[in-house]
C-alpha positions in Angstrom: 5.5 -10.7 26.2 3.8 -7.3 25.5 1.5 -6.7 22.6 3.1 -5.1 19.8 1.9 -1.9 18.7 1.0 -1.3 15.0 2.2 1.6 12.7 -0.7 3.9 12.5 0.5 5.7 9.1 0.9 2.4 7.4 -2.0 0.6 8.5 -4.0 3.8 6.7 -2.4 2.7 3.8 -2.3 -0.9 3.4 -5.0 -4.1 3.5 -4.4 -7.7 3.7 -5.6 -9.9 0.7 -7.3 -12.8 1.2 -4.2 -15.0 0.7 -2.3 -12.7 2.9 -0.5 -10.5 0.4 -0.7 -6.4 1.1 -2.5 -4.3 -1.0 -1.5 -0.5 -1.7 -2.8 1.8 -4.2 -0.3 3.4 -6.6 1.7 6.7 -5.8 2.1 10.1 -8.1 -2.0 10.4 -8.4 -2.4 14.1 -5.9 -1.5 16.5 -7.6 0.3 18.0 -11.1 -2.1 16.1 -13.1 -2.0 17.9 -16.3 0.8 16.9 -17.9 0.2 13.2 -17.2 -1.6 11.6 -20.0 -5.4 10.1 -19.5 -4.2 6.3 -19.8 -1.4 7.2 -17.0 -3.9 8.9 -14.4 -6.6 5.7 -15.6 -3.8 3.1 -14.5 -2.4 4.6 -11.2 -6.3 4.3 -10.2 -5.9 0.9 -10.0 -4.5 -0.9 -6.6 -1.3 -3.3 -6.7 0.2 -5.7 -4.5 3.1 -4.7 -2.3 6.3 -6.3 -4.2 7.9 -9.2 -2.6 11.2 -7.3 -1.4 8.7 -5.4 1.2 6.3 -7.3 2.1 8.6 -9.0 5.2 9.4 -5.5 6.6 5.4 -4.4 6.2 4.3 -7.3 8.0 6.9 -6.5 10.9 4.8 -3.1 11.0 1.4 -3.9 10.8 1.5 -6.9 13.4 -2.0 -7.4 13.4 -3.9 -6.5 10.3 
């Protein structure tokens, strides 16, 4: 069977927890930032988890990470 390649782009974007679950940080964060209140821009600092509904077709990508 041949080795599967991984999805560069994703793999740039995502990390595995230590119970397997991905990691992501949030979207809407680059640019436009001045009409977004302070506690808005503090909390899309923060990473998330990848929500269940994903998570299958992310580890299909990302074979190896």
């Amino acid at each position: 069977m041949p080795k599967l390649k991984t999805k560069r782009a994703a793999a740039k974007r995502f990390t595995k927890t230590g119970t397997g679950q991905l990691k992501r940080m949030k979207a809407y964060k680059s640019h436009i930032l001045t009409k977004k209140s302070a506690k808005r821009k503090r909390n899309l600092r923060k990473a998330t988890i990848t929500d269940q509904t994903n998570a299958k077709v992310m580890k299909k990508i990302l074979p190896y990470l």
